[in-house]
C-alpha positions in Angstrom: 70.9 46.4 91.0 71.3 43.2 93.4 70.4 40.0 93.1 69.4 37.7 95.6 70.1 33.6 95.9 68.6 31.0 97.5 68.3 27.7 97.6 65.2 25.6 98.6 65.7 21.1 98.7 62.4 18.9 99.9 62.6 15.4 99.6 59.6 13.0 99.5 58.9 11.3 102.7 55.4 10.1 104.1 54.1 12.7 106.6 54.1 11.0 110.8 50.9 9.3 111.2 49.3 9.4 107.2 51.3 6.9 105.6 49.5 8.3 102.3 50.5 11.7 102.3 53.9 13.6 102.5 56.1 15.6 104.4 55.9 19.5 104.2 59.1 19.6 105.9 62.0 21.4 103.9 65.2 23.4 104.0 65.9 27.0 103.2 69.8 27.0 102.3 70.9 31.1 102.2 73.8 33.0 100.3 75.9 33.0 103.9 75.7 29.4 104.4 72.8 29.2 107.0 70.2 27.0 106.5 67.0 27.2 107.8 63.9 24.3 108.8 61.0 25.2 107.3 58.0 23.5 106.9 54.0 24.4 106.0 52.1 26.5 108.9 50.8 23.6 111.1 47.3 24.7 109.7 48.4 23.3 106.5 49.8 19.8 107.9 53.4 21.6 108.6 55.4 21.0 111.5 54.9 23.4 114.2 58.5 23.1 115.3 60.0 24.5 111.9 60.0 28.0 110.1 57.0 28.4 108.0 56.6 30.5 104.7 54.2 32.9 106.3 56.6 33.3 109.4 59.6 34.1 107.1 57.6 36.7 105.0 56.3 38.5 107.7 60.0 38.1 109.7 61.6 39.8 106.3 58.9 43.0 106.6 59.8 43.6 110.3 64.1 42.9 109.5 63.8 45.5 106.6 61.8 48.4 108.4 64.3 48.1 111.4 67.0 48.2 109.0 65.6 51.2 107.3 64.8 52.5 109.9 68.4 52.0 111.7 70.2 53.8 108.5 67.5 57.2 109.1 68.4 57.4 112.2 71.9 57.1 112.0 71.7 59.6 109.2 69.8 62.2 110.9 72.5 61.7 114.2 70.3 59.6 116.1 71.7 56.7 118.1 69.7 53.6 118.7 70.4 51.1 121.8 68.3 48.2 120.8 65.1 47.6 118.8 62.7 45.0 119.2 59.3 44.3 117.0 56.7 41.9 117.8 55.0 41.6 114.6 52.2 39.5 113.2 50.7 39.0 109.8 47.1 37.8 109.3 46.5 34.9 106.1 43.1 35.8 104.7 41.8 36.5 101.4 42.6 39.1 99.1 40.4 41.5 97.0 41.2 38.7 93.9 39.6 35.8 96.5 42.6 33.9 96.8 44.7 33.5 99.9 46.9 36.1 101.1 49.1 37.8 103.7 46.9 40.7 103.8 48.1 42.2 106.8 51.3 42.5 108.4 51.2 45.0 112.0 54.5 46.4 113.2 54.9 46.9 116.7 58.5 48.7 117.0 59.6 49.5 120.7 62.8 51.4 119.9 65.4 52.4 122.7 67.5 55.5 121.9 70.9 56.3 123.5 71.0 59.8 124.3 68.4 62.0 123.2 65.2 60.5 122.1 63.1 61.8 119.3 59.3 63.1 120.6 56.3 61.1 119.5 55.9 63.0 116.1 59.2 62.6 115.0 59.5 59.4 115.7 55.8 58.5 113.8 57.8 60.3 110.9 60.8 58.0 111.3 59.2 54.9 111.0 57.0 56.3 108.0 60.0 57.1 106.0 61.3 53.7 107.1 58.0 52.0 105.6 58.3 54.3 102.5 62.0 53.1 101.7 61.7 49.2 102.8 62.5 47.5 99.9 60.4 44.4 101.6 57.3 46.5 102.1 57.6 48.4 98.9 57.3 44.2 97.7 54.2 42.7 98.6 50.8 43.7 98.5 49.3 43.3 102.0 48.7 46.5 104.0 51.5 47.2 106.7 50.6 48.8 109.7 53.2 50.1 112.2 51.6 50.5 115.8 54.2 52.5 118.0 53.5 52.0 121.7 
């Protein structure tokens, strides 16, 4: 078993332009010493030019099913040259009514070195990489992987 540490410090300040209300704006500090900005969405009076919650949940579904998905292939002899995902994640409501990530798409564009798997074995690489992601296996919004 792991365990996982971080550290989160806001402190009150009145939020640019309404005097009467406060700052969303915050700091992430993680085990290796990085921190991060982070602030609300900008739809929820954050700062547009920091990290939001949202944005780091959906960033930590897309890091773990690459990661997963980097340890399959090496283990089935596979080398990878680069991967890249553009993924998004859609804030709605869930089936309880309250508001959710309900959605998080995938959209991995893996480059192989060497020989590349075909279309179905790839569709099975990235579906054993969304069964194992300890991320995914987490939350409860659907994740969809669209390989192009």
């Amino acid at each position: 078993m792991s365990n996982f540490n971080v550290e989160i410090t806001w402190q009150h300040a009145p939020r640019a332009g309404h005097p009467d209300d406060y700052s969303r704006v915050h700091q992430w500090r993680l085990a290796g010493g990085q921190t991060v900005r982070a602030s609300a969405a900008p739809d929820y009076a954050g700062d547009p030019g920091h990290t939001n919650p949202e944005e780091g949940l959906i960033a930590a579904v897309s890091s773990c099913q690459m990661l997963t998905f980097l340890a399959i292939a090496q283990k089935r002899g596979l080398k990878v040259k680069s991967y890249r995902d553009q993924a998004s994640g859609t804030l709605g409501k869930n089936a309880q009514g309250r508001m959710a990530i309900t959605e998080v798409v995938l959209r991995p564009v893996v480059v192989f070195d060497g020989a590349a798997p075909g279309g179905e074995e790839l569709a099975k690489l990235h579906e054993a990489a969304h069964r194992n992601c300890f991320i995914g296996n987490s939350i409860t919004a659907q994740v969809r992987i669209v390989v192009t």
